[in-house]
C-alpha positions as CSV (number, residue, x, y, z in Angstrom):
1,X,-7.7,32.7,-170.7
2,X,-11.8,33.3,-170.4
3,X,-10.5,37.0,-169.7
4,X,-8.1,37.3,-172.8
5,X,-11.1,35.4,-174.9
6,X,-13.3,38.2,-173.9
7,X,-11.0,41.0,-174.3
8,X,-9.0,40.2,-177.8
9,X,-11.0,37.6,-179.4
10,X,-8.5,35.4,-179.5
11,X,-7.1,32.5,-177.3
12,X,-3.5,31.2,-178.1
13,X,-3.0,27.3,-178.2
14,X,-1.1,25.5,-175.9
15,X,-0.5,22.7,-178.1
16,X,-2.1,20.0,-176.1
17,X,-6.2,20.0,-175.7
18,X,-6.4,22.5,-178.6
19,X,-8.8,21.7,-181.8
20,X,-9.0,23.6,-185.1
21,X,-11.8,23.6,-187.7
22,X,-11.0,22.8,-191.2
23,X,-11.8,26.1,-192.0
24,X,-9.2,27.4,-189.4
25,X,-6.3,25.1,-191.0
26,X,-7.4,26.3,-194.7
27,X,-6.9,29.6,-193.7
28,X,-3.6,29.1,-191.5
29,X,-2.5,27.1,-194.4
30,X,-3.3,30.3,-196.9
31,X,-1.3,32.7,-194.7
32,X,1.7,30.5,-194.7
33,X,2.7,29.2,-197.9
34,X,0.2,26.3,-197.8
35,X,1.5,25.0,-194.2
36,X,-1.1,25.9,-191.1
37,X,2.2,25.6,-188.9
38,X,4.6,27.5,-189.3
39,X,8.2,25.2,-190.1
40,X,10.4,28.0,-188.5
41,X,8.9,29.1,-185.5
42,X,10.0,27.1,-181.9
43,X,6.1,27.5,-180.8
44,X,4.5,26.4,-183.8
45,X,1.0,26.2,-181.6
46,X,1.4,29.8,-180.7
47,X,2.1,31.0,-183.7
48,X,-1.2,29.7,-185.8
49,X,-3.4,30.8,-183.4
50,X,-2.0,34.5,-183.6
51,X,-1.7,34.4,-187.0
52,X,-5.4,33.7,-187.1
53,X,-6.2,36.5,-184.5
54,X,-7.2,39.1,-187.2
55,X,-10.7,39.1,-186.5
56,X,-12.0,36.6,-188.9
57,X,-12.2,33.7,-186.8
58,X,-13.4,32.7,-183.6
59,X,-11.8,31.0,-180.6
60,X,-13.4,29.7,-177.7
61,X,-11.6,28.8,-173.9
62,X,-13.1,25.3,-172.9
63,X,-13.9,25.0,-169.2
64,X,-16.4,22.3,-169.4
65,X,-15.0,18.7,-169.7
66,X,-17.0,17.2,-172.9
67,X,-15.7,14.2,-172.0
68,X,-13.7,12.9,-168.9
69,X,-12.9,9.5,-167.9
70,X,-13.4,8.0,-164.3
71,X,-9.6,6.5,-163.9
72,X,-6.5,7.6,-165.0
73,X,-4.0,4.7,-166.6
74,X,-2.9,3.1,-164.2
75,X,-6.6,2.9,-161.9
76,X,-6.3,6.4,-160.0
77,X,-9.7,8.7,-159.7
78,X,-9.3,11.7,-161.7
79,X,-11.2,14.7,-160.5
80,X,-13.2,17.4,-162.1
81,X,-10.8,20.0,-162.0
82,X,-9.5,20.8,-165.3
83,X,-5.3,21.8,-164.6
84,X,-2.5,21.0,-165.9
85,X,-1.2,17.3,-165.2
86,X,2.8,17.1,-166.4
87,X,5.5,17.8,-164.9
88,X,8.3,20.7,-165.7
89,X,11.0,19.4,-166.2
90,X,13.2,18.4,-163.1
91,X,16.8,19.3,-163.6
92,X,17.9,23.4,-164.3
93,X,19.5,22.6,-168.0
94,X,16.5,20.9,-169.1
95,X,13.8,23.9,-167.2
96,X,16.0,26.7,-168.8
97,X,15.9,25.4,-172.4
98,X,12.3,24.8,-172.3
99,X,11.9,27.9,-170.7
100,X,14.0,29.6,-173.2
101,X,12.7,27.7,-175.7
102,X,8.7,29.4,-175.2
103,X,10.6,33.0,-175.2
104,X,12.3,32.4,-178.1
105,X,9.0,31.3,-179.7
106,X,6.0,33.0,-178.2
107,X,8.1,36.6,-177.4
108,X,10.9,37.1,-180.0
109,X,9.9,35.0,-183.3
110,X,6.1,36.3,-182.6
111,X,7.2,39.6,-183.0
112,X,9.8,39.5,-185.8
113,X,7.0,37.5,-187.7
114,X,3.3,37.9,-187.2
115,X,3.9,41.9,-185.8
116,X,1.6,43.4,-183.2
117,X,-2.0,42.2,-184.5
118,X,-4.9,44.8,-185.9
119,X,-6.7,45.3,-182.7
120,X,-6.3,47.1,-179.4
121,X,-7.3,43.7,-177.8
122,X,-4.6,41.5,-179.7
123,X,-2.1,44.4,-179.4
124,X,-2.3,44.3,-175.4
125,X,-1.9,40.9,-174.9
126,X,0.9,40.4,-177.3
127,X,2.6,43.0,-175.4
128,X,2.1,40.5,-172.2
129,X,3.1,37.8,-174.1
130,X,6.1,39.8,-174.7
131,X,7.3,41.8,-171.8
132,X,8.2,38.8,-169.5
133,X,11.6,39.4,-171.8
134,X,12.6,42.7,-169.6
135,X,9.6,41.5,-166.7
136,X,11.9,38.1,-166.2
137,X,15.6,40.3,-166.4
138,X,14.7,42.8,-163.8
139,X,13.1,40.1,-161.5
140,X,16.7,38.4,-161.9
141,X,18.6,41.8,-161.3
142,X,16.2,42.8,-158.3
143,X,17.0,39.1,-156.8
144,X,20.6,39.7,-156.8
145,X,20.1,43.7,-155.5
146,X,18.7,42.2,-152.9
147,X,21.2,39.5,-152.1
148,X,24.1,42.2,-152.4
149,X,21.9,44.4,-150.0
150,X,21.6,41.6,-147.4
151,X,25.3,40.7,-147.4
152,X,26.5,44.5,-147.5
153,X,23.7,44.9,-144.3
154,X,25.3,41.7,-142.4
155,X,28.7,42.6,-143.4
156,X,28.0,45.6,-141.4
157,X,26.2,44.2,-138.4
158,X,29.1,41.7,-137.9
159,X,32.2,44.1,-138.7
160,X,31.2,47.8,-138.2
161,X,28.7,46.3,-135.2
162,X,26.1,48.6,-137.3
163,X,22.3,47.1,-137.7
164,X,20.7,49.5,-139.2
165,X,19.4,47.7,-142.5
166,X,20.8,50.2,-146.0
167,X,18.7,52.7,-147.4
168,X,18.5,52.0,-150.9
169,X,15.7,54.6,-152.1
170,X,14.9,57.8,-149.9
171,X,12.0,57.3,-147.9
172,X,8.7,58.8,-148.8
173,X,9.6,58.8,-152.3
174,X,7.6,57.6,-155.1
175,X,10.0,54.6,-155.6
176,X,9.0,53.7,-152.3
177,X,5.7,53.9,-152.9
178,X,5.8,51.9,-156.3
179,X,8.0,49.4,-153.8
180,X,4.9,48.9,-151.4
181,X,2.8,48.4,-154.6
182,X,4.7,45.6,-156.0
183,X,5.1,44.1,-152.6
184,X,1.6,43.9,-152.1
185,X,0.8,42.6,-155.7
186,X,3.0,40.4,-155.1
187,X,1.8,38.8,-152.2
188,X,-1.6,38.5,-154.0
189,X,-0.4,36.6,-156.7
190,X,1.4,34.1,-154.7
191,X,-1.8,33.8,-152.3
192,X,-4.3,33.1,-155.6
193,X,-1.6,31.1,-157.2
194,X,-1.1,29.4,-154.0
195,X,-5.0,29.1,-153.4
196,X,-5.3,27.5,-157.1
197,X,-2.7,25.1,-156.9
198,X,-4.2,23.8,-153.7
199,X,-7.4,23.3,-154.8
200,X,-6.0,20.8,-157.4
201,X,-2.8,19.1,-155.8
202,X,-3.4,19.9,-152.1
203,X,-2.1,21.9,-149.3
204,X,0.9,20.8,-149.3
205,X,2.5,21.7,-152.7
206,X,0.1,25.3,-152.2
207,X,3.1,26.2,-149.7
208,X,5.8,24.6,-152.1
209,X,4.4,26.8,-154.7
210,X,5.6,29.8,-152.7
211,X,9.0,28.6,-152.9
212,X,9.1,27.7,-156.1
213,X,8.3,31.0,-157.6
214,X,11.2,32.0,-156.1
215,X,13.4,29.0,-157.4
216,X,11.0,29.9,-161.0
217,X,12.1,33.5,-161.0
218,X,15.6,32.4,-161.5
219,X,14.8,30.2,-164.0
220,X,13.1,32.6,-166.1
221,X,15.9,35.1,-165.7
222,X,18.5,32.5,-167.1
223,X,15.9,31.7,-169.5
224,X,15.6,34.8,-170.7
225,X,19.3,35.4,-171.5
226,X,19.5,32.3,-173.0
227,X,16.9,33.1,-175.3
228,X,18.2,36.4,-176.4
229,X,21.4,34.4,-176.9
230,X,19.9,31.6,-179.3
231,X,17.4,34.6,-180.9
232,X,20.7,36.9,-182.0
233,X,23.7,34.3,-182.7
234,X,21.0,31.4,-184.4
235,X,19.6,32.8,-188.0
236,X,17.2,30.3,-187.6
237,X,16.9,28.9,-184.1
238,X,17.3,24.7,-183.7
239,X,14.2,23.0,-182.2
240,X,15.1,22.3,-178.5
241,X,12.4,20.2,-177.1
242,X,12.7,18.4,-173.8
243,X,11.1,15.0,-172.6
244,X,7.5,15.4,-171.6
245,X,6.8,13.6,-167.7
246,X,3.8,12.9,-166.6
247,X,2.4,11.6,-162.9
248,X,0.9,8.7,-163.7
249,X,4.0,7.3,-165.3
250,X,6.2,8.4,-162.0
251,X,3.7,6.7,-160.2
252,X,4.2,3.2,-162.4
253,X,7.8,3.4,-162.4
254,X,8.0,4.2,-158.8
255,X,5.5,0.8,-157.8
């Protein structure tokens, strides 16, 4: 976020932890019929912001605590660390149609409505915003390349008593190259994302992290479809919000 603040000018809200001057709601409320959110949009937080990214006003990513209390609810220390404290939801139904929910919102109503922004800055990161719609499809596709690859490869081993793992590009070629690429920018994200989540929840959900961008990669690919779904068959989509979880009350209800 500091980066994209830097870059575009602009920081989009997250709903929770976000403040707006008057003046920010005044104009929102100009650009919008006299509502500062928008009544139509499944990301009404997202939305705002980015309609204000033209330029005129000024965003700021807070990474300072102005004020922090020394106990959560229910008497636990709260650290310094400023991260994100609720849970996704648990079950797949419920991960999907949030999931879906922020594509339909941030990637495909963004872009019908508000347009690609007057910047360079604004324009690049609504194209990031955005490309997780084909980014989270071929992650889903490549998954289940790979699974067919793996069972076509043991298929062999155990029937043709043939090993040798399937060629699938030619080697030396510049899809391989771009292979070893990903691969390895792979591996860095899950090492920082890995190192991040540690530094907040411990070592032990860094390693489940690992996992569960696999697990999460699944989730966006059926969240994608299903937002494509609700974008093209819904003229105006329904709100779909799921229940919000957060560790101190697990921690009540489990004591």
């Amino acid at each position: 976020m500091p980066v994209r603040e830097w870059l575009s000018g602009a920081v989009p809200s997250a709903g929770v932890g976000t403040g707006f001057s008057p003046r920010a709601l005044e104009r929102a409320a100009a650009q919008n019929e006299g509502k500062p959110f928008s009544l139509t949009s499944l990301t009404e937080d997202y939305d705002t912001t980015m309609r204000l990214a033209d330029g005129e006003m000024r965003y700021t990513f807070a990474i300072e605590a102005l004020f922090r209390p020394a106990e959560d609810r229910t008497g636990l220390p709260i650290d310094d660390a400023i991260a994100i404290r609720e849970f996704f939801p648990r079950t797949l139904s419920r991960a999907v149609r949030q999931k879906g929910r922020w594509i339909v919102g941030n990637a495909l109503q963004a872009w019908a409505q508000i347009g690609w922004g007057q910047t360079w800055g604004v324009r690049y990161f609504f194209f990031r915003d955005r490309k997780v719609l084909l980014g989270h499809l071929a992650t889903g596709l490549g998954t289940i390349a790979l699974l067919l690859t793996l069972i076509v490869w043991g298929a062999r081993a155990i029937w043709l008593d043939d090993a040798t793992f399937p060629r699938v590009v030619t080697p030396g070629s510049v899809t391989e190259a771009l292979i070893a690429v990903s691969v390895t920018l792979m591996v860095l994200f899950l090492a920082v994302r890995a190192g991040f989540v540690g530094a907040v929840y411990g070592p032990t959900q860094a390693l489940w992290s690992i996992i569960r961008a696999v697990w999460g990669g699944w989730i966006n690919f059926a969240a994608s479809i299903r937002a494509l779904w609700v974008f093209s068959t819904q003229r105006r989509p329904r709100w779909d919000k799921t229940a919000h979880e957060f560790p101190d009350e697990i921690h009540t209800s489990g004591s």
